[in-house]
MARVEXKE-843434 format. One line per field, with one value per residue (C-alpha): residue number from 1; residue in three letters; chain; x, y, z. Coordinates in Angstrom, 1 decimal, padded with zeros to 4 digits. Layout:
<nodes>
i = [NUM; ...]
aa = [Ala; ...]
ch = [A; ...]
xx = [X; ...]
yy = [Y; ...]
zz = [Z; ...]
</nodes>
This chain:
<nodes>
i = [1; 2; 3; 4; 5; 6; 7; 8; 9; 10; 11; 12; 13; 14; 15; 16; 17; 18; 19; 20; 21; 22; 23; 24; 25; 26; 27; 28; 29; 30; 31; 32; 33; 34; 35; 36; 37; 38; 39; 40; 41; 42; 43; 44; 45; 46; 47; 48; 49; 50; 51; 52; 53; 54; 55; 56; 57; 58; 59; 60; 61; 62; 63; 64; 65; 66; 67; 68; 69; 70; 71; 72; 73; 74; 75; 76; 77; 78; 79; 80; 81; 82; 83; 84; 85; 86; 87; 88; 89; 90; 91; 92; 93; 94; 95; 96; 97; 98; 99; 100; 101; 102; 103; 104; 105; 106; 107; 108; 109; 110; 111; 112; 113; 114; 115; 116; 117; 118; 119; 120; 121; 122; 123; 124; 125; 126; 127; 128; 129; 130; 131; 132; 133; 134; 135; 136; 137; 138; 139; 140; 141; 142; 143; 144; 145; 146; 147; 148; 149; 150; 151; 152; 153; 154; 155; 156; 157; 158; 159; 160; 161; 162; 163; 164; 165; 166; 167; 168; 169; 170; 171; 172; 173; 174; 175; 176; 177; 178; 179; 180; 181; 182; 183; 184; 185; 186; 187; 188; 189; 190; 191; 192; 193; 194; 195; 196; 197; 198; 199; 200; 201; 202; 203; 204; 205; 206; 207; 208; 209; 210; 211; 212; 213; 214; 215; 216; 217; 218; 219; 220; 221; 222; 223; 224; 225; 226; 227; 228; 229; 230; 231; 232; 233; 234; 235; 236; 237; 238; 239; 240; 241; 242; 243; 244; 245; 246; 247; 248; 249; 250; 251; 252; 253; 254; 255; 256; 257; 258; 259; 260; 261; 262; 263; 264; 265; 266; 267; 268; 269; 270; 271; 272; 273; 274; 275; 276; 277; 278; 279; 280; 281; 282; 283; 284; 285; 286; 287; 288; 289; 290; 291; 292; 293; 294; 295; 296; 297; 298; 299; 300; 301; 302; 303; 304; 305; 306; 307]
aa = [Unk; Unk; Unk; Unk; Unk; Unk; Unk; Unk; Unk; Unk; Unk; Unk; Unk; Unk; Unk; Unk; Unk; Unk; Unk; Unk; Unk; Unk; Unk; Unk; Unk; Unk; Unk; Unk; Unk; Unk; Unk; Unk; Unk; Unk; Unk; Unk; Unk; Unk; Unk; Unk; Unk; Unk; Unk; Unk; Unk; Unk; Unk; Unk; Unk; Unk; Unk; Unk; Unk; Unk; Unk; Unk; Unk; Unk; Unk; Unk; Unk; Unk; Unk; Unk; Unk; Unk; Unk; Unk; Unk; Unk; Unk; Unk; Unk; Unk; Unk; Unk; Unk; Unk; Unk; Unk; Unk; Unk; Unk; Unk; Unk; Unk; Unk; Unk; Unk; Unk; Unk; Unk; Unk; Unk; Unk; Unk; Unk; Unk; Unk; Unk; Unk; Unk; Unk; Unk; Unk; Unk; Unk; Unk; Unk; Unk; Unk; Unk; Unk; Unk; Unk; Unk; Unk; Unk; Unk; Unk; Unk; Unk; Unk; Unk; Unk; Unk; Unk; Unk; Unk; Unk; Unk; Unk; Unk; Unk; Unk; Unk; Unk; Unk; Unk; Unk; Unk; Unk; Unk; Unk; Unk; Unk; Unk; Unk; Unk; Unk; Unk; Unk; Unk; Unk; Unk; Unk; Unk; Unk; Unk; Unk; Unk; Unk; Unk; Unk; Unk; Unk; Unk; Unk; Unk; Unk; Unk; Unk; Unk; Unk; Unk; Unk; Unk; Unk; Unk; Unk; Unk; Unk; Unk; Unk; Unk; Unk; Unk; Unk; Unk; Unk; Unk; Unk; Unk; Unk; Unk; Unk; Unk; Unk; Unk; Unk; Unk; Unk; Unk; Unk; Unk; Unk; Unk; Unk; Unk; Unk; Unk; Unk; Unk; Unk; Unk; Unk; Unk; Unk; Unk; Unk; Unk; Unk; Unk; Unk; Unk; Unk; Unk; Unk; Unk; Unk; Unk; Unk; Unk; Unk; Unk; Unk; Unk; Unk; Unk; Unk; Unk; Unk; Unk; Unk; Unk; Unk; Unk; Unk; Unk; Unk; Unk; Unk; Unk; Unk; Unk; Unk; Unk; Unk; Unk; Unk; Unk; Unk; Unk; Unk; Unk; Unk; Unk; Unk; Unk; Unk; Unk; Unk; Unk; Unk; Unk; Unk; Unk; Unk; Unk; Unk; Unk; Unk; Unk; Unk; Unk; Unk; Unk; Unk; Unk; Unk; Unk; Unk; Unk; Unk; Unk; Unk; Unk; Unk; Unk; Unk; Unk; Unk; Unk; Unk; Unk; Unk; Unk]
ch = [A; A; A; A; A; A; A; A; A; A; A; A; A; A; A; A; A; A; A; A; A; A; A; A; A; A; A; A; A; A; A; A; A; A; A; A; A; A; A; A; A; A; A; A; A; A; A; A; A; A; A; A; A; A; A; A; A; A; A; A; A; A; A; A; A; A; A; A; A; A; A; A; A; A; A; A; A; A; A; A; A; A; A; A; A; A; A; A; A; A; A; A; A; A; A; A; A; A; A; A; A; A; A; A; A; A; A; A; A; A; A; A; A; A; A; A; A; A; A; A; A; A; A; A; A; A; A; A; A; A; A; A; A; A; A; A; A; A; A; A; A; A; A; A; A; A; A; A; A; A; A; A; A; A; A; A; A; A; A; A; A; A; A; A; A; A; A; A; A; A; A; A; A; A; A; A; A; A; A; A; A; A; A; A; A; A; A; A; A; A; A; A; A; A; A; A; A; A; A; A; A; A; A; A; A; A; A; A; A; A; A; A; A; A; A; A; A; A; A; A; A; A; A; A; A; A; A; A; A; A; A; A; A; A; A; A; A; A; A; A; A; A; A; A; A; A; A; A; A; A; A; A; A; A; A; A; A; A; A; A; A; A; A; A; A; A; A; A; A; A; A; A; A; A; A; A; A; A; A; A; A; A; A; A; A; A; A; A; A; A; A; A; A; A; A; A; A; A; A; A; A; A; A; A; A; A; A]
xx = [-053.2; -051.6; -049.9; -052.9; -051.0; -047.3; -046.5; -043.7; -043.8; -040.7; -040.9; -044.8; -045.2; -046.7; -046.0; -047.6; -044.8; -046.1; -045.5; -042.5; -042.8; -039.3; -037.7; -040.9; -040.7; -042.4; -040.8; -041.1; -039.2; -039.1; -038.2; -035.5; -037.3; -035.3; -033.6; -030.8; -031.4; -028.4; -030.6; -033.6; -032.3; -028.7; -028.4; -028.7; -031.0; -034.7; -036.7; -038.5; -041.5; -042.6; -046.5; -047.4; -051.0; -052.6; -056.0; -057.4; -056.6; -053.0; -051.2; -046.7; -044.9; -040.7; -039.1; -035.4; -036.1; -036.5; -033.4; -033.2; -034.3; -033.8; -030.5; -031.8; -035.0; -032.9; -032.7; -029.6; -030.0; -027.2; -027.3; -025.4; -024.9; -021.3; -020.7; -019.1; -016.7; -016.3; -013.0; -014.1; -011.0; -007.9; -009.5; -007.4; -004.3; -004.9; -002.2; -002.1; 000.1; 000.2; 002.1; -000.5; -003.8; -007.4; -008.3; -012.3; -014.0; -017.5; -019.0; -021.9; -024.4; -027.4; -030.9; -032.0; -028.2; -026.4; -024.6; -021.0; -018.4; -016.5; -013.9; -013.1; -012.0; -008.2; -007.1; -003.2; -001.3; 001.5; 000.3; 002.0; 000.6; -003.5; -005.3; -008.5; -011.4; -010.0; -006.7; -005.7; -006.7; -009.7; -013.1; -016.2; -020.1; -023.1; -025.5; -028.1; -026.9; -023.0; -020.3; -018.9; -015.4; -012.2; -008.4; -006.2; -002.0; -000.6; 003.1; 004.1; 004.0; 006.9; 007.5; 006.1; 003.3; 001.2; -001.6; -003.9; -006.5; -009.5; -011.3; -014.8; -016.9; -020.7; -021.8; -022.8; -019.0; -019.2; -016.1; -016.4; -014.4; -011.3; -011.2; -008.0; -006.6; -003.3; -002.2; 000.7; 002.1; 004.0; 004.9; 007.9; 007.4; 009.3; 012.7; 013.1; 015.9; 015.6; 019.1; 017.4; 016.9; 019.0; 017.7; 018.0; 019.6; 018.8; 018.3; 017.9; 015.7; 011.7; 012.2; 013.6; 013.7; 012.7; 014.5; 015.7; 014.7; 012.7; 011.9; 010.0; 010.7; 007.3; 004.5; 006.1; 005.5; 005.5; 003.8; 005.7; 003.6; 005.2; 004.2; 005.0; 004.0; 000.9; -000.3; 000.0; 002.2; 000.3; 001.5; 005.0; 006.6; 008.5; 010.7; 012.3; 012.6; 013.5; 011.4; 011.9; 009.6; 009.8; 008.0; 008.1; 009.2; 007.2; 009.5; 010.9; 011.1; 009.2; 008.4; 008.6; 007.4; 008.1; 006.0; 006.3; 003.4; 003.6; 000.8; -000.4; -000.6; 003.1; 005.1; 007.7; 008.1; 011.3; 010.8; 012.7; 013.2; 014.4; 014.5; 013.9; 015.3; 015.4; 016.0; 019.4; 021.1; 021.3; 024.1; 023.4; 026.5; 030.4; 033.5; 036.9; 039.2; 041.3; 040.6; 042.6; 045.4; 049.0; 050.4; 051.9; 049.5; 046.8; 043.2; 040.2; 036.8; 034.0; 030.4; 026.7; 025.1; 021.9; 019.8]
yy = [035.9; 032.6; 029.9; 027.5; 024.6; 024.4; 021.7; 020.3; 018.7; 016.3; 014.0; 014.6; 013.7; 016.1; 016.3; 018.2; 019.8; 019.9; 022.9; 022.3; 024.7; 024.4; 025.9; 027.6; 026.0; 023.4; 020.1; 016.7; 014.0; 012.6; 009.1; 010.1; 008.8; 005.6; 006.8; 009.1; 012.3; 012.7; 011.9; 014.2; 017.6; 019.5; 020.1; 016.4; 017.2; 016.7; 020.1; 020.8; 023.6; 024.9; 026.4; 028.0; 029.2; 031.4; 031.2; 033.9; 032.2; 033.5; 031.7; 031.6; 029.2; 028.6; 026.4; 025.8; 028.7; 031.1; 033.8; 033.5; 030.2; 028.6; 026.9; 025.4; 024.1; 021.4; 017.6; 015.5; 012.0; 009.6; 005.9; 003.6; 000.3; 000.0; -000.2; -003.5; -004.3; -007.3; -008.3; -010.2; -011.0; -011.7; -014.5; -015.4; -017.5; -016.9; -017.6; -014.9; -015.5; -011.8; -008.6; -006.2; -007.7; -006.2; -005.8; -005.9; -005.2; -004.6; -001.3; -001.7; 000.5; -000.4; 000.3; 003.4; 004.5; 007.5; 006.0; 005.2; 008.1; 007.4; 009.9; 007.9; 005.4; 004.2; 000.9; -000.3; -002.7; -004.1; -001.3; 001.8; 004.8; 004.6; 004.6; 006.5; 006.8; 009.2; 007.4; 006.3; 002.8; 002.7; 002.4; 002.8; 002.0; 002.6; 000.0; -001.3; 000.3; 001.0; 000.5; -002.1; -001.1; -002.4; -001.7; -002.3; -001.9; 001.1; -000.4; -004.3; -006.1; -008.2; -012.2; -013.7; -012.5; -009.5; -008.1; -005.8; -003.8; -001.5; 001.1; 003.0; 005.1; 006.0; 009.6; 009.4; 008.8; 005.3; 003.3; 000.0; -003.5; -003.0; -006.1; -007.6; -010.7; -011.7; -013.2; -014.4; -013.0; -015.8; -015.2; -017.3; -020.7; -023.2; -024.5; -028.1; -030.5; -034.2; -035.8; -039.1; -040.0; -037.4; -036.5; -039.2; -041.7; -045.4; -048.2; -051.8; -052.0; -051.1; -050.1; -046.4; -044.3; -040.5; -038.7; -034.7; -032.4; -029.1; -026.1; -023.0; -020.6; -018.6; -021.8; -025.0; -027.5; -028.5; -031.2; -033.6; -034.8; -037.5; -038.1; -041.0; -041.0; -038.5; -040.9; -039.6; -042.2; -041.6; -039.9; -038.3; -038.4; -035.0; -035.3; -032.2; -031.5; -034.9; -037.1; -040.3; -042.3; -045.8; -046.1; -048.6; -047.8; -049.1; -050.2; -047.7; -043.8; -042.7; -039.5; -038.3; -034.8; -034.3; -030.9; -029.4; -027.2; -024.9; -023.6; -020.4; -022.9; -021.8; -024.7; -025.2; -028.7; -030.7; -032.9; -035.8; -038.3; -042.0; -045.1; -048.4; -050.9; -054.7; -056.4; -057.6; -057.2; -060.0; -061.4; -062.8; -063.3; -064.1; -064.3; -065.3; -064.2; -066.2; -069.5; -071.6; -068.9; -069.8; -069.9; -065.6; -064.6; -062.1; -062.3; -060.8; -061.5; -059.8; -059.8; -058.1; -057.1; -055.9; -054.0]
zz = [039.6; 040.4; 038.1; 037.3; 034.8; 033.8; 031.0; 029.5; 025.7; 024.7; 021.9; 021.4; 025.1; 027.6; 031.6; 034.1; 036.5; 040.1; 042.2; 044.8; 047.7; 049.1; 045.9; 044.5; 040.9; 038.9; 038.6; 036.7; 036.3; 033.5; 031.4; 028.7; 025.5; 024.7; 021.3; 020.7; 019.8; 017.8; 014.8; 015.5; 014.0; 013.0; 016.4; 017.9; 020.7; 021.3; 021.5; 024.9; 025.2; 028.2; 028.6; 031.3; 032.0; 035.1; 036.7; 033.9; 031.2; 030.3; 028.5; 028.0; 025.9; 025.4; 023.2; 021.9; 019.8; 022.2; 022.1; 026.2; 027.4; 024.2; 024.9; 028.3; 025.9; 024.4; 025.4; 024.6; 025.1; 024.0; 023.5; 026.0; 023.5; 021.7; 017.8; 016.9; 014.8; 012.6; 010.4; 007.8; 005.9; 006.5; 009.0; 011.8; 011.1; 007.7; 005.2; 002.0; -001.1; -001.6; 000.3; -000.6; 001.0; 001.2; 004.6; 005.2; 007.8; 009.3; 011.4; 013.1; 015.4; 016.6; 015.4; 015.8; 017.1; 016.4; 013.4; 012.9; 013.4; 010.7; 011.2; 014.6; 012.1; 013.5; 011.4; 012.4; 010.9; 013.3; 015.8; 013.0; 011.8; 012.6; 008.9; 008.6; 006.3; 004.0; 003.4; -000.1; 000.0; 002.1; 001.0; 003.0; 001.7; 003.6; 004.9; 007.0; 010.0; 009.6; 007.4; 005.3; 004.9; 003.0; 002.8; 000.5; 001.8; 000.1; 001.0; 000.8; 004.0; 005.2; 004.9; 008.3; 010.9; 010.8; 013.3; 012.0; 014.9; 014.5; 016.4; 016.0; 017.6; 017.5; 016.9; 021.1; 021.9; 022.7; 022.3; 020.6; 021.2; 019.4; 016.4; 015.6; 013.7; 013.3; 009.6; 007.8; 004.8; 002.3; -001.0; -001.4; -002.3; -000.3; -001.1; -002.8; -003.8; -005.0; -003.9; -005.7; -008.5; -010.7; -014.2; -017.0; -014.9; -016.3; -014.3; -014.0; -011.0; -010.9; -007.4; -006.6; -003.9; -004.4; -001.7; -001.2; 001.3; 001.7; 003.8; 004.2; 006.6; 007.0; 006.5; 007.9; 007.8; 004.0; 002.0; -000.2; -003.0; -005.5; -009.2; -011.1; -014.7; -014.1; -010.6; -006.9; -004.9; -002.1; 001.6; 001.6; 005.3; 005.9; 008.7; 009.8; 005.7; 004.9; 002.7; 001.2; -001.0; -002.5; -006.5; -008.7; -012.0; -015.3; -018.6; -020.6; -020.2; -016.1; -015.4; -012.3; -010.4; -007.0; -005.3; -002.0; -000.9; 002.0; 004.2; 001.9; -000.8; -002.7; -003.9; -005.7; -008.7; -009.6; -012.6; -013.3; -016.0; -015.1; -018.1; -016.8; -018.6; -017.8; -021.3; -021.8; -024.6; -026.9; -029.2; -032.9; -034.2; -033.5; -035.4; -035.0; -037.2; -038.0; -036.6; -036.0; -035.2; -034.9; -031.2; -030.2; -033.0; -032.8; -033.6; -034.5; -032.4; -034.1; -032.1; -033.2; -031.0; -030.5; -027.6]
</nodes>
């Protein structure tokens, strides 16, 4: 008898294999179906059944569950297109008041992918020990295609710059772009002194000069802000932490609140408390006692005086 059909099913698809007469077997080739198979079954491969039938009528059939031929019976096809990943928060250049941020972040396959490998997981911070899914901290939920993913620093971060990184995988292997952003951490407010005016002073003159200087070592430069009885005196020049700003002073009892504001949004207040008071004092009454007074005497001037 000879060999009259041989077939090949894959993924509900079947091929006739052609007879090669140099190597005596059936051949095919065949377009990989487009989607992984790592989603198909437990075993992440397509199944692939052979029939073969003579010229009587006979017919064979293999598949993946055969004991023999089985393990040649199954197809693995892998995706080729990268996860992503996507840091949501800290941004970039962002500037947090706090030493123990939330790091979130985004893990992304594509449609019809293998799916995130979540134990591929490797977040650093400042390139130290790699954190993984399971680490206290770390919290992973499950949508539309991946991960959404978030952090929270299990030991206080440093004053100054920081640069977190993240790496992923697909369940194919694929690699994606490492993420990274780098942030500052500032959670000291910046330092302030008012050289001018100093507290409960009293003065004369409506015009005053608030001056002092101020720094802050992780989120220069600084903003001045000046307060005068509850009303912004407009833009404060800081020039390398030296301010200066002239305000005119209302009759009686001023308040005035100087504030310097740093880039994560810290800042530190000096209040002070200037009396403005240009009503002279005046006299009602003056006595000499006595009067006339004999030459080498002594007297008595007596004045009221009121203010």
């Amino acid at each position: 008898m000879a060999i009259s059909t041989v077939k090949a099913t894959i993924n509900g698809q079947t091929y006739d294999l052609s007879y090669n007469s140099t190597s005596g077997k059936y051949e095919k080739t065949v377009t990989a179906p487009a989607v992984t198979s790592y989603n198909v079954n437990a075993g992440h491969y397509y199944p692939v059944q052979i029939q073969a039938t003579d010229d009587a009528g006979n017919t064979v059939t293999k598949d993946d569950t055969d004991a023999t031929l089985g393990v040649n019976l199954k197809l693995n096809v892998k995706e080729t297109v990268k996860p992503t990943i996507t840091i949501t928060s800290p941004s970039a250049g962002a500037k947090l008041t706090t030493s123990t941020p939330t790091i979130s972040f985004q893990l992304r396959d594509e449609a019809n992918g293998s799916g995130i490998k979540i134990a591929s997981l490797a977040l650093k911070i400042d390139g130290g020990t790699a954190v993984g899914n399971a680490a206290p901290g770390m919290t992973c939920t499950q949508t539309t295609n991946g991960l959404d993913c978030a952090y929270v620093c299990q030991t206080a971060l440093a004053e100054g710059n920081h640069t977190i990184t993240a790496d992923i995988q697909d369940n194919d292997g694929n690699a994606a772009d490492a993420a990274s952003a780098t942030f500052t951490v500032d959670t000291v407010p910046p330092t302030l002194n008012v050289s001018n005016p100093a507290d409960g002073i009293k003065t004369n003159n409506a015009s005053l000069t608030v001056s002092g200087t101020t720094n802050d070592v992780t989120s220069n430069p600084v903003t001045v802000t000046i307060r005068l009885n509850g009303a912004d005196q407009g833009t404060v020049a800081v020039t390398s932490g030296n301010f200066s700003k002239a305000v005119t002073l209302a009759q009686g009892e001023n308040t005035i609140v100087v504030r310097s504001t740093d880039g994560a949004g810290k800042y530190s207040e000096v209040t002070r408390t200037v009396t403005l008071d240009t009503t002279p004092p005046t006299i009602s009454a003056v006595t000499i006692t006595p009067n006339p007074v004999s030459g080498g005497a002594t007297f008595t001037i007596t004045v009221t005086v009121r203010d």
